[in-house]
C-alpha positions in Angstrom: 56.9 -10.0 -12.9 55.7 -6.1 -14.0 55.1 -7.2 -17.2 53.3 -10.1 -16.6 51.0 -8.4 -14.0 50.3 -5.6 -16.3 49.6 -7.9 -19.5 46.7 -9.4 -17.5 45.0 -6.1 -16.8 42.5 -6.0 -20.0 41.7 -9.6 -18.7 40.3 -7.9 -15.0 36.7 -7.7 -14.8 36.6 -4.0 -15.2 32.5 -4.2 -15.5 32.4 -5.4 -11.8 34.8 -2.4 -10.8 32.3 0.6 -12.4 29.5 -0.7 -11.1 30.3 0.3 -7.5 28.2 3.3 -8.2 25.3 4.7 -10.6 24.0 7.8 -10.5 20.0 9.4 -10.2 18.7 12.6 -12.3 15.4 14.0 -11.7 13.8 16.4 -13.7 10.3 18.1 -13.1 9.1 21.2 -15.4 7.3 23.2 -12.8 9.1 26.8 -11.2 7.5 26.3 -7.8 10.2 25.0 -5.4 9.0 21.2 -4.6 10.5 21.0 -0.7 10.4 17.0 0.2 10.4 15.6 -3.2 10.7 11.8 -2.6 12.6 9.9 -5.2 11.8 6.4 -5.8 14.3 4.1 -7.9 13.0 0.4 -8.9 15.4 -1.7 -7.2 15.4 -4.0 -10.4 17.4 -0.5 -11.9 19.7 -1.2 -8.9 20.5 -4.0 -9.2 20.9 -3.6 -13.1 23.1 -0.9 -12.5 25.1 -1.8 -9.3 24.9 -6.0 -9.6 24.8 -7.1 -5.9 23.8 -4.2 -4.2 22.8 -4.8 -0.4 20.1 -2.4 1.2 22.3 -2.1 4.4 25.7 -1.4 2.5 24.8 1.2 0.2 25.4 5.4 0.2 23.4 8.0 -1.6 25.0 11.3 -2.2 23.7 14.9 -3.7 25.9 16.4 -5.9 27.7 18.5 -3.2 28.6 14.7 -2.2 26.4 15.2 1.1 25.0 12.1 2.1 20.8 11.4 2.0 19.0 9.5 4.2 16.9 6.8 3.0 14.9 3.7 2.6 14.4 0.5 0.6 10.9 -1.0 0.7 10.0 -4.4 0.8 8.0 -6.2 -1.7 8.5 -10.1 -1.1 8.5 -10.4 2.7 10.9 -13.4 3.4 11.9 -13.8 -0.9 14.5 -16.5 -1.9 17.4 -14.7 -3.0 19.9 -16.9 -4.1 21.7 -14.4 -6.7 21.9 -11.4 -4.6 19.6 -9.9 -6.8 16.8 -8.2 -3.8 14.4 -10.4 -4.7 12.6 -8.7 -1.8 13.3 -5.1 -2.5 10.8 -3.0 -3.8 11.8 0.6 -4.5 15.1 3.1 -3.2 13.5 6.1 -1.8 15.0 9.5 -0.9 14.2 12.8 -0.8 15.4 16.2 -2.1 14.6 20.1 -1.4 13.9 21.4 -5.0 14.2 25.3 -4.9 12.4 27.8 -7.2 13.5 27.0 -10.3 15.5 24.2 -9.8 14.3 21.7 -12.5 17.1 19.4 -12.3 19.0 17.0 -9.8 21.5 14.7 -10.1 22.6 12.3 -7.3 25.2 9.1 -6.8 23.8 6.0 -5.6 27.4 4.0 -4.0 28.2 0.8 -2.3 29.8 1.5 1.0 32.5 -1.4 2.9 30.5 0.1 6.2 27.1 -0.7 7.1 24.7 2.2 7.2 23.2 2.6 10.3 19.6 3.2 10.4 18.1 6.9 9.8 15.8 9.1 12.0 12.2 7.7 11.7 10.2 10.7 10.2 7.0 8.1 9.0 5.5 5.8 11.1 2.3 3.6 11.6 0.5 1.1 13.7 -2.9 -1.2 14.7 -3.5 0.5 18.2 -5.1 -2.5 19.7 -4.1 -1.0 23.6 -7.1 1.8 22.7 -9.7 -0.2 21.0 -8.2 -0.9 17.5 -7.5 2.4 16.3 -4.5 2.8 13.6 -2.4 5.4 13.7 -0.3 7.3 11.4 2.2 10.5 11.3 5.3 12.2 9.8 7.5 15.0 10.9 4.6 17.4 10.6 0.9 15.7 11.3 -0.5 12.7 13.0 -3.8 10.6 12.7 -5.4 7.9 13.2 -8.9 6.5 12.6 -11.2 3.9 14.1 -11.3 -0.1 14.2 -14.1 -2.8 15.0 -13.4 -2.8 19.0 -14.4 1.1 19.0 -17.5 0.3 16.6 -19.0 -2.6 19.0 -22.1 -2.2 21.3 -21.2 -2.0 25.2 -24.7 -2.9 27.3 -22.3 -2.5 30.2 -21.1 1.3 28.8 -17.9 0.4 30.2 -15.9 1.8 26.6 -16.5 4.2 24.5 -18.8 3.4 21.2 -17.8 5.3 17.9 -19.3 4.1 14.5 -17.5 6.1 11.6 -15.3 5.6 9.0 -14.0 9.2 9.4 -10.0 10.5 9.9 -9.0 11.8 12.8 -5.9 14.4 13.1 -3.4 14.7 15.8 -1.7 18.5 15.0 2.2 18.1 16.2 4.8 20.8 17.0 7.7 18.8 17.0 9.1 16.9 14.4 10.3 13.4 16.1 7.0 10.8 16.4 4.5 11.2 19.4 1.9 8.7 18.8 2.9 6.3 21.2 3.9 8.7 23.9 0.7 10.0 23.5 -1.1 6.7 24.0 1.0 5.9 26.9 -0.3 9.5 28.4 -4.0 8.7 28.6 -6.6 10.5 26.6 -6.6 13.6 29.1 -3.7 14.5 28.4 -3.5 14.1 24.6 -6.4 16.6 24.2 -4.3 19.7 26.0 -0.8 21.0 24.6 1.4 20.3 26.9 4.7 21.6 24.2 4.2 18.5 21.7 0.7 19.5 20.5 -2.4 18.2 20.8 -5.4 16.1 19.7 -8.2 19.3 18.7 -9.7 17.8 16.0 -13.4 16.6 16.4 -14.9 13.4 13.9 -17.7 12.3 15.6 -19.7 10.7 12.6 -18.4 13.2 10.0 -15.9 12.2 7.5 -13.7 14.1 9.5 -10.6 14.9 7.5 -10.5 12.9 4.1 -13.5 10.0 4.9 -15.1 9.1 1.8 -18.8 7.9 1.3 -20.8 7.7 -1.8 -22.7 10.9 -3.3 -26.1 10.2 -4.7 -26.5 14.1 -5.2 -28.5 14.9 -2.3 -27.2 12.2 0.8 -23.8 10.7 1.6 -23.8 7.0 1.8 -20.7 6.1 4.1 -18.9 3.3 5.7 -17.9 2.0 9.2 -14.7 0.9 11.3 -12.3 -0.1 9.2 -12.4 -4.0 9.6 -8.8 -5.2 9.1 -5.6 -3.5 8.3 -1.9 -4.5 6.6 1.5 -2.3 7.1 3.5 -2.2 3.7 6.3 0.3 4.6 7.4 1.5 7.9 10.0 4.5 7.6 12.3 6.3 7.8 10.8 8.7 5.3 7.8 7.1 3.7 4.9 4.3 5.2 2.6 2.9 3.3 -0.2 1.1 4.9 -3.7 0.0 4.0 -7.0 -0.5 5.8 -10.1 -2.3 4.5 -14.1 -1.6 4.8 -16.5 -4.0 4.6 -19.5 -3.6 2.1 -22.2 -1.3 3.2 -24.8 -0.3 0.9 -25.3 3.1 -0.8 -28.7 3.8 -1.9 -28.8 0.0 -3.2 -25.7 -0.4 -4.7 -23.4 -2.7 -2.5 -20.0 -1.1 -1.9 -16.5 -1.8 -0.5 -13.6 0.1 -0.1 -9.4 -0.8 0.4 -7.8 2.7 1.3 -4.1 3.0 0.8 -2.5 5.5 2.3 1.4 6.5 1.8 2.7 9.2 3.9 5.9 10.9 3.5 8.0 12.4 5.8 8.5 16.6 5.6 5.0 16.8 4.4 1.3 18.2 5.1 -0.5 16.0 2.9 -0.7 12.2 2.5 -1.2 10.6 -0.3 -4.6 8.1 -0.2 -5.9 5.4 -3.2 -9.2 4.2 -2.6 -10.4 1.4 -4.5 -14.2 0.8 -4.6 -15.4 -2.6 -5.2 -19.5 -2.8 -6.7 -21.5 -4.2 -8.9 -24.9 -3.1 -10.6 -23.6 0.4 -12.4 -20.7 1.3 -14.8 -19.3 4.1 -12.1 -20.4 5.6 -9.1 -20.3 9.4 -7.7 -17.4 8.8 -4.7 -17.1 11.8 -2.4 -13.9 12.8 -0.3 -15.1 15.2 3.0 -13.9 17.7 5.9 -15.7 17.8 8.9 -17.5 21.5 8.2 -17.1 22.4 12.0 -14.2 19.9 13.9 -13.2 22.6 16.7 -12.9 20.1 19.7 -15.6 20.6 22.8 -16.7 24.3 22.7 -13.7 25.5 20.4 -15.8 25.3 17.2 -15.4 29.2 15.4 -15.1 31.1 12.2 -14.8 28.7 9.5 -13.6 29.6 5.8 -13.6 27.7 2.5 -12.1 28.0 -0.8 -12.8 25.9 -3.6 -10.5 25.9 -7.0 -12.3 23.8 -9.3 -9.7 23.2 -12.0 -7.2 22.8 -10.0 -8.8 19.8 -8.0 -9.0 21.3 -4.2 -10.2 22.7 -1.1 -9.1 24.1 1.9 -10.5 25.2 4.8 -10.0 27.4 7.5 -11.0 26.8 11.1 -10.2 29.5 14.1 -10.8 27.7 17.4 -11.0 29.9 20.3 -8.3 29.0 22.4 -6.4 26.3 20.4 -5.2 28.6 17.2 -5.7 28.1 14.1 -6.4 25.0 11.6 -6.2 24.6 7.9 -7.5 21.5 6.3 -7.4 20.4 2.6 -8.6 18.1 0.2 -6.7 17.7 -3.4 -8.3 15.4 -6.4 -5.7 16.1 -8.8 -7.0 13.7 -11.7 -9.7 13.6 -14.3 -12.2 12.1 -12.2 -12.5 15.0 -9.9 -16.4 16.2 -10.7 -16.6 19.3 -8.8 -18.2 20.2 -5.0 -20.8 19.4 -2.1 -21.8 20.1 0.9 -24.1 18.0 3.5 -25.0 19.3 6.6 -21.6 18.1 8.2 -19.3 17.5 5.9 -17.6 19.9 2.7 -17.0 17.5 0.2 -15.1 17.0 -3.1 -16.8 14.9 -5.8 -15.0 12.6 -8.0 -16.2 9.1 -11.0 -15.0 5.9 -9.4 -15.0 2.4 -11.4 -15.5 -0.6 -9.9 -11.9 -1.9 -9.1 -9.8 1.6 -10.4 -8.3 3.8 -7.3 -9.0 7.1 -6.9 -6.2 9.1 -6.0 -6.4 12.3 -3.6 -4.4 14.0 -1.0 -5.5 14.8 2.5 -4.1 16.9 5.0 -3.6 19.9 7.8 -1.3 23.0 9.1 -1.4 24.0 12.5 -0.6 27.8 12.8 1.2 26.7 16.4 3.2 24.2 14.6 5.1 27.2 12.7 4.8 26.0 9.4 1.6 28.1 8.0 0.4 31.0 9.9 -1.9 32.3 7.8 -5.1 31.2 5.6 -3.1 32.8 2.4 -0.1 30.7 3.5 -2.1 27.3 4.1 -3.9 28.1 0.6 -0.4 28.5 -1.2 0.7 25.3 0.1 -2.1 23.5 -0.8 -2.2 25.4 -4.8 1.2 23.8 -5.0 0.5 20.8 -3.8 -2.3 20.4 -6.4 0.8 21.3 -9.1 2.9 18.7 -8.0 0.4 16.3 -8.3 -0.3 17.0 -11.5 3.0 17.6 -12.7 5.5 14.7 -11.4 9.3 14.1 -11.7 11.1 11.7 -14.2 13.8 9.9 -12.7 16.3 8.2 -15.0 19.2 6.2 -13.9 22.4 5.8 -15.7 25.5 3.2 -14.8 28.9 4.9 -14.3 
């Protein structure tokens, strides 16, 4: 009976039995250490490599065999998948601490008998309709939200409150677990004092408060309202991606809309935003990304310093408020179509070429000296240089079948 077994071997489908793992390598070029580099693997590569594979049964290990937290995003919402193939799936994500001249990274990607129970949600957002269609948005470090069409519309009655912007509000966070709907269900007295989780100190008004866009015409800034309608793409653990649509409004005769996506990631200051502009009448248009010049909330306004790297793509700005700390802001426009600087007499602003239908690509953010993580202007400023880098300079993720 030995023999027999063992003369059938060769016959066992030894394909099926190596492809109960695969493993990740990511390489970048740069020597700055890249903290909360996310990692995103096609599921079709999964799938290639690990036939099968089920979102809720798989493992992902660093090379010290430490396993990762992460996340499979969804492409087809409710996809026939006869095959088992993730006809649904869109990407693998995780993440991974690059130190100072760590260039390289390998990682396994396993099936596991057990089912993975969900990780920590460190990226969240939602339509706020209990506070007048806001949409919120935060991470381990920062939370926002801007403004929907309830906010926007005329009350005779002035029963509600009436805001008409398109601008980006921040909430500044010194914890790292989410507070947007604890702070909702406070009230909006309490959310504007720090009472240990942080606090909302940031003023928008009708500036483009941090990261609006508008339309530069070289002397005025054409701009948008409420967003109009909104649509949740990823929800956590580590990354959501969301996007929020403006209807057309016109800029200086030209009639222009604008889709903002927005991807946030968790363990990080900036988000990453696409706006696509949608006109007709002219090859490209002069888009501009802004920061509210003075945001300190109701008397807390104070010293307020900018710096400006023009190569590089950014701006940051620093804001002392007089009993709140400190506050850096920053915009990034890593890519060719950045065109340089403005100012109105609100907003700073970074210029960049949009064409009609083509996103334009920047990052958008803030550091809270109270939150720990930058206590300085030079500190803020560092981030946000290396930031800029990492934009320009991404990883390359290959996968190879074991």
């Amino acid at each position: 009976m030995k023999l027999r077994h063992l003369a059938l071997l060769p016959l066992l489908p030894l394909a099926a039995l190596a492809a109960d793992k695969f493993t990740v390598t990511v390489t970048h070029s740069l020597d700055i250490a890249r903290p909360s580099e996310m990692i995103a693997v096609p599921w079709t590569e999964v799938n290639k490599a690990m036939p099968g594979a089920l979102l809720q049964k798989i493992t992902v290990r660093d090379a010290s065999g430490r396993a990762l937290p992460y996340q499979v995003t969804n492409v087809a919402p409710l996809a026939k998948d006869p095959k088992g193939e993730g006809l649904a799936y869109g990407e693998l994500l995780f993440q991974h601490d690059f130190a100072a001249g760590e260039k390289s990274a390998t990682f396994t990607v396993e099936r596991s008998n057990d089912v993975t129970q969900p990780f920590p949600v460190k990226a969240f957002a939602r339509y706020v309709p209990e506070r007048l269609d806001d949409f919120a948005w935060e991470n381990d470090r920062l939370g926002h939200r801007t403004y929907g069409p309830a906010l926007a519309a005329p009350d005779p009655t002035k029963k509600k409150e009436v805001l008409v912007t398109s601008g980006l509000d921040i909430w500044c966070k010194r914890v790292e677990y989410p507070i947007v709907d604890r702070w909702y269900n406070k009230g909006h007295d309490h959310y504007h004092k720090d009472e240990g989780e942080g606090m909302d100190m940031y003023q928008v008004g009708t500036t483009r408060g941090c990261g609006g866009t508008g339309v530069w015409d070289g002397s005025k800034l054409f701009v948008g309202q409420n967003y109009t309608s909104w649509k949740v793409i990823a929800n956590g653990p580590i990354r959501a991606v969301f996007e929020l649509t403006y209807a057309p409004w016109d800029a200086n005769g030209v009639k222009v809309s604008e889709v903002k996506r927005f991807i946030v990631d968790a363990g990080h200051n900036l988000d990453v935003i696409e706006s696509t502009f949608t006109f007709e009448g002219a090859p490209e248009l002069t888009v501009a990304v802004g920061l509210n010049k003075n945001s300190g909330d109701k008397g807390q306004a104070g010293q307020s310093e900018i710096t400006t790297k023009q190569p590089e793509g950014w701006l940051a700005q620093w804001e002392l408020q007089k009993s709140n700390g400190e506050l850096g802001t920053a915009i990034i426009i890593p890519g060719a179509e950045m065109q340089g600087f403005a100012d109105d007499n609100v907003n700073r602003l970074v210029l960049a070429k949009a064409k009609s239908g083509q996103p334009v690509r920047y990052l958008v953010g803030a550091g809270w000296t109270r939150a720990g993580h930058f206590t300085s202007r030079a500190a803020w400023e560092a981030y946000v240089a290396a930031e800029a880098a990492r934009a320009r300079s991404p990883i390359k993720v290959t996968v190879a079948a074991q």
